[in-house]
C-alpha positions in Angstrom: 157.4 135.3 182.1 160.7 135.8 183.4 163.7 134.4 185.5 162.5 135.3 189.2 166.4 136.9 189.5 166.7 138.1 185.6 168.0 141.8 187.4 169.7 140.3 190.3 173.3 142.7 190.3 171.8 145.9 188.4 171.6 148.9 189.9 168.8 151.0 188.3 168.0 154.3 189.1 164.2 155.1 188.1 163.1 159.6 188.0 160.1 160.1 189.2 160.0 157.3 190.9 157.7 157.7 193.9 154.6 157.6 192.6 152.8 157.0 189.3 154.4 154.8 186.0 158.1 155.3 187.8 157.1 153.2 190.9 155.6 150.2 189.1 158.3 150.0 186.7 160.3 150.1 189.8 158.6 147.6 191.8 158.7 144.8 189.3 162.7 145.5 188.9 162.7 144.9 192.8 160.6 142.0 192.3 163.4 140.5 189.7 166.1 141.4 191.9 167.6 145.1 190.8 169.0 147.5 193.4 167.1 151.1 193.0 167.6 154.4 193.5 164.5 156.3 193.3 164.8 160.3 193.1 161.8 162.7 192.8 160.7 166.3 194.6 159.1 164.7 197.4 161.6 163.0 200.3 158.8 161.7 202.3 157.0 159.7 199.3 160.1 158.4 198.1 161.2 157.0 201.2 157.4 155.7 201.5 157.5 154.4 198.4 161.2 152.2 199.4 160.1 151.1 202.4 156.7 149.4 200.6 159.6 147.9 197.9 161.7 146.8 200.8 159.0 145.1 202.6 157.3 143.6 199.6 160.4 142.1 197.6 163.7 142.5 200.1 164.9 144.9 197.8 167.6 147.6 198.8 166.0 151.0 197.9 168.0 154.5 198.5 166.4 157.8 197.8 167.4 161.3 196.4 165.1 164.0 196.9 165.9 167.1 194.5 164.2 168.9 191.2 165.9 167.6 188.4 165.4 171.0 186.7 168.6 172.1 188.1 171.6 170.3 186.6 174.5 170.9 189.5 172.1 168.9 192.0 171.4 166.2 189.6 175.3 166.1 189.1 175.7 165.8 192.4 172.7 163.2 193.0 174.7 161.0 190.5 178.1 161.5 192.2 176.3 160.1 195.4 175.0 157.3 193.8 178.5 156.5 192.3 180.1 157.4 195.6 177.7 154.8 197.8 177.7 151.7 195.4 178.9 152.3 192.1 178.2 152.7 189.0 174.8 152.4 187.9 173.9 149.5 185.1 170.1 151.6 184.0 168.3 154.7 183.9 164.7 155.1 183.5 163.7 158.7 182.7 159.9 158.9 184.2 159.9 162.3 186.1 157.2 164.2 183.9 155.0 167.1 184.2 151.9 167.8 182.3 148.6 169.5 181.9 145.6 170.1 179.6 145.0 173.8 178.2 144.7 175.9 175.2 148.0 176.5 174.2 146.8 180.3 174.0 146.4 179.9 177.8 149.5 179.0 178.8 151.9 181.5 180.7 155.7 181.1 179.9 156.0 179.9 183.3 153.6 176.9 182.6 155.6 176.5 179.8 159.0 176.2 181.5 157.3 173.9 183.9 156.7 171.1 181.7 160.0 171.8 179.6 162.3 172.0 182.7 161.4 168.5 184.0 160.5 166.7 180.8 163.2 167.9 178.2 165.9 169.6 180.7 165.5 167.5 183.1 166.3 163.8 181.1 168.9 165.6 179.3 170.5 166.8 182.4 169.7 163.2 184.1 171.0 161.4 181.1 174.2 163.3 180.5 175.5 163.0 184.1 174.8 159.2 184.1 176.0 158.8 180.8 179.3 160.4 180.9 180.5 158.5 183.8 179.9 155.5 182.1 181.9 156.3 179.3 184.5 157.2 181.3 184.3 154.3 183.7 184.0 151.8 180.4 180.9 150.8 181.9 177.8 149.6 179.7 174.4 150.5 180.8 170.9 150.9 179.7 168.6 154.0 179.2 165.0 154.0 179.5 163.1 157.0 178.5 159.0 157.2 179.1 157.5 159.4 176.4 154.0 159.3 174.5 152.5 158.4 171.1 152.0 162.3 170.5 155.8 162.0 169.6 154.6 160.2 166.1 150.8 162.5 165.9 151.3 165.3 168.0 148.8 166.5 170.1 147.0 169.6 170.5 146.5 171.3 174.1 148.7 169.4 175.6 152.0 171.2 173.2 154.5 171.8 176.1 154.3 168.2 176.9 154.6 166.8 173.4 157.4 169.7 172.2 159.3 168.2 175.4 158.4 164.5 174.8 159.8 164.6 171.2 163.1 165.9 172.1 163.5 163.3 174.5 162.6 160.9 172.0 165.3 162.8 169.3 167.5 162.5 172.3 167.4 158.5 172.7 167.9 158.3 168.5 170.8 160.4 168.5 172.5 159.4 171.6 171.7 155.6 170.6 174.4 156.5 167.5 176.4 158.5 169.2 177.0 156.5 172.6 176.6 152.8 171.2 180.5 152.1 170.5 180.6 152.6 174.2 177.6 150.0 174.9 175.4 152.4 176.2 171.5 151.7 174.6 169.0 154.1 174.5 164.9 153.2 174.2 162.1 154.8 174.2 158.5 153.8 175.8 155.4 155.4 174.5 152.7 154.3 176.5 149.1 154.5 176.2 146.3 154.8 178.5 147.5 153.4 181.9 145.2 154.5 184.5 147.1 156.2 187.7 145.6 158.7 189.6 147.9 161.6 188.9 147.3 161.8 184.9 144.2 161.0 185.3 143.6 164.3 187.3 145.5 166.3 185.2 144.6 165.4 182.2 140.7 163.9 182.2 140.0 165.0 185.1 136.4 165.5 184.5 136.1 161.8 183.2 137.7 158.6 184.9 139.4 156.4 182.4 138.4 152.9 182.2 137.6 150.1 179.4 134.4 151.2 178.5 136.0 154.8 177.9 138.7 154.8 175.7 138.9 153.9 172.2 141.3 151.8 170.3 141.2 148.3 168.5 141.9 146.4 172.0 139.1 148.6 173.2 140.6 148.4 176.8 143.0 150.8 178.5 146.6 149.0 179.4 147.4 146.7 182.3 149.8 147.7 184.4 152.0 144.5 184.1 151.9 144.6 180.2 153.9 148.3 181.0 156.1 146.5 183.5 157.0 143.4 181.4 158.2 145.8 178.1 160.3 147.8 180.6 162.2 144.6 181.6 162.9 143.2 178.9 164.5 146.6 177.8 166.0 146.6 180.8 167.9 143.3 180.6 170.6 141.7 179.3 170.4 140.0 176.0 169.1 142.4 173.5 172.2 144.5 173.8 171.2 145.3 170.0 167.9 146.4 170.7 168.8 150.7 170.3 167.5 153.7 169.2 163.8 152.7 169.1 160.6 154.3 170.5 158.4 151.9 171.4 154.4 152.4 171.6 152.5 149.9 174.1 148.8 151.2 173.4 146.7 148.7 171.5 147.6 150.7 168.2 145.6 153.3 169.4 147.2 155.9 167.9 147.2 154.1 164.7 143.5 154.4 164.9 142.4 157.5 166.4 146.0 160.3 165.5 146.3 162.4 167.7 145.2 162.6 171.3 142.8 165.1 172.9 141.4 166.2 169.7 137.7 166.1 171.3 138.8 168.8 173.7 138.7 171.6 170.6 134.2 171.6 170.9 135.2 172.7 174.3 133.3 176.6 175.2 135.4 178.8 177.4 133.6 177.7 180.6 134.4 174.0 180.6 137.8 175.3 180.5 137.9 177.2 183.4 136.0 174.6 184.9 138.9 172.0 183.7 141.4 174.7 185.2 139.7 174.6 188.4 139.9 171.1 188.5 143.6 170.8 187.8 144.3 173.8 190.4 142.5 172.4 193.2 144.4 168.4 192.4 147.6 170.5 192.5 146.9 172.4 195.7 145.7 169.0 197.0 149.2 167.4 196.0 151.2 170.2 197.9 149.5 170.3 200.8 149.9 166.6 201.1 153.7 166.7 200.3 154.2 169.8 203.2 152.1 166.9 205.8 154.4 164.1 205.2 
């Protein structure tokens, strides 16, 4: 579909990048030629995840480890990359948190969770990138990974979608503000793209799969159909292509609203039961970050 070395010369670096959405979208840039940078909470499965890139496609891969919740170390993160090779040519915003729960159950803290690494976090990511490329005169491209819920909304899953639709009010304003400097902002809203992280934290009492999800496709996306949209944002020659938020989900939410609505016949023991289920993944995740 496209020129084996279409990203050959672009440095790119991809949040959340380890695991999940970030590292596919990341692999098929290495596959086309991009230099990454890959920064996430987690230094051993970053530096997993580079040498699998490096060994797969040749690619050169460097790693940041740091919780982009905290602006003066994603300042410095970005200074790094500058200071090692450069200016960056693209961003892709992927770091995310999320869970399911009645919004009457969540604690501030659960709150500030999400919203530090979703909404604070891209800003903070974005704006550091960003204004060194304004003041370098450098063009680049942003990527930011949101969700259809920024059209529907979506109920028990609000800290997620309060912070996914200020990321997407971030891409439409910065699009106006930063495009006399050629700097583009997009927006991908995917739908149902099976990794094992969201599926544990947000169905995790139900595997998704084609027979499982509805929409008019009637299928849950392919991996390489994500991919292929984030290239071609990616690279050069649709320089005019800003400001949008683009859905890739079979016009599911065209169909069906807004996401998770089944979850309101739930009784107050499937959700502790779901609760249990999400802890117990979590605790699961730490323990194998600490072994690594």
């Amino acid at each position: 579909m496209f020129q084996p070395a279409l990203l050959q010369g672009k440095r790119i670096l991809v949040t959340g990048g380890g695991s999940g959405l970030g590292l596919e979208i990341a692999s098929r840039y290495a596959e086309l030629g991009a230099e990454l940078v890959l920064c996430g909470r987690r230094k051993p499965v970053l530096d997993e995840a580079a040498a699998a890139l490096h060994a797969r496609h040749g690619a050169r891969v460097a790693t940041h480890a740091l919780d982009i919740r905290d602006a003066a170390a994603v300042d410095a993160m970005v200074q790094r990359i500058w200071d090692e090779g450069g200016p960056l040519d693209g961003l892709v915003n992927n770091a995310a948190g999320n869970f399911v729960s009645r919004t009457q159950d969540v604690s501030p803290r659960g709150f500030d969770a999400v919203a530090g690494i979703v909404l604070h976090g891209t800003y903070y990511v974005t704006h550091h990138v960003g204004r060194r490329w304004i003041a370098d005169g450098h063009k680049g491209s942003v990527i930011s990974i949101v969700v259809t819920w920024v059209r529907t909304g979506a109920p028990f899953v609000v800290p997620s979608a309060m912070s996914k639709a200020g990321v997407d009010v971030m891409t439409r304003s910065l699009a106006i503000e930063w495009g006399r400097y050629g700097i583009r902002l997009n927006a991908i809203a995917p739908g149902i793209f099976p990794t094992e992280g969201a599926n544990a934290r947000l169905s995790p009492k139900a595997a998704w799969t084609d027979s499982s999800v509805k929409n008019p496709m009637n299928r849950v996306g392919r991996m390489s159909e994500l991919q292929n949209l984030a290239v071609f944002l990616m690279a050069d020659g649709v320089e005019w292509l800003t400001g949008e938020t683009i859905a890739i989900d079979g016009a599911g939410h065209r169909q069906n609203g807004a996401s998770f609505t089944e979850l309101a016949d739930l009784d107050d023991a499937a959700w502790r039961e779901m609760r249990e289920a999400i802890r117990h993944r979590d605790e699961s995740d730490k323990a194998q970050g600490a072994s690594e």
